[in-house]
N, C-alpha and C positions, 0 to 999 in steps of 0.2 A: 504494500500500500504506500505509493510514491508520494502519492497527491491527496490532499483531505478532498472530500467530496464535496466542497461547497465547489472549489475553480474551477466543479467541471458546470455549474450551471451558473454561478455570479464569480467572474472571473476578477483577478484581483489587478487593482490600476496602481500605478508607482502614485506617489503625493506627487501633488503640481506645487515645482518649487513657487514661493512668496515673490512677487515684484521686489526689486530693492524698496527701502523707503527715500525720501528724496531728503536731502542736508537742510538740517534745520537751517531756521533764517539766524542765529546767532552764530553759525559758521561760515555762512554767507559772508555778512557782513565784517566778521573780523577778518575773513581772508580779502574783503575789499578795502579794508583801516588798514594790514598790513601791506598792500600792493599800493596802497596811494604814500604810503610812509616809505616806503622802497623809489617811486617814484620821485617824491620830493626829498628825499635825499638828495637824491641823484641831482638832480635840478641843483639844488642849493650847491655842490661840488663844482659843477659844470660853471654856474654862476659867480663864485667864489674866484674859482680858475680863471674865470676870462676876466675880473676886476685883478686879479694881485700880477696877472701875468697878461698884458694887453697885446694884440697883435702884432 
C-alpha cells in the first residue's frame, strides 16, 4: 500500500507559495533620506572643490 486512498480520488496540490509583501513605506523613505544625503554630499564636495580650487 504505496498510496493512502484519498490521492486516488482528491488528489493532493503543492501550497501556492505567498506573493512577496511589498516594503513598508518607513523603508521607502529612509532608503530615499539616505540617497538624497548621499547625493548632497556629493554636491557639497563637488561645490567645495570648485570654490577652494577655481579653474
Amino acid at each position: 500500500m504505496s498510496e493512502p486512498h484519498c490521492s486516488k480520488c482528491c488528489p493532493v496540490q503543492p501550497p501556492v507559495p505567498a506573493a512577496p509583501e511589498p516594503l513598508p513605506l518607513g523603508a521607502v523613505v529612509g532608503a530615499l533620506l539616505i540617497a538624497l544625503a548621499v547625493v548632497g554630499g556629493w554636491l557639497a564636495v563637488v561645490w567645495a572643490g570648485a570654490t577652494l580650487f577655481p579653474g
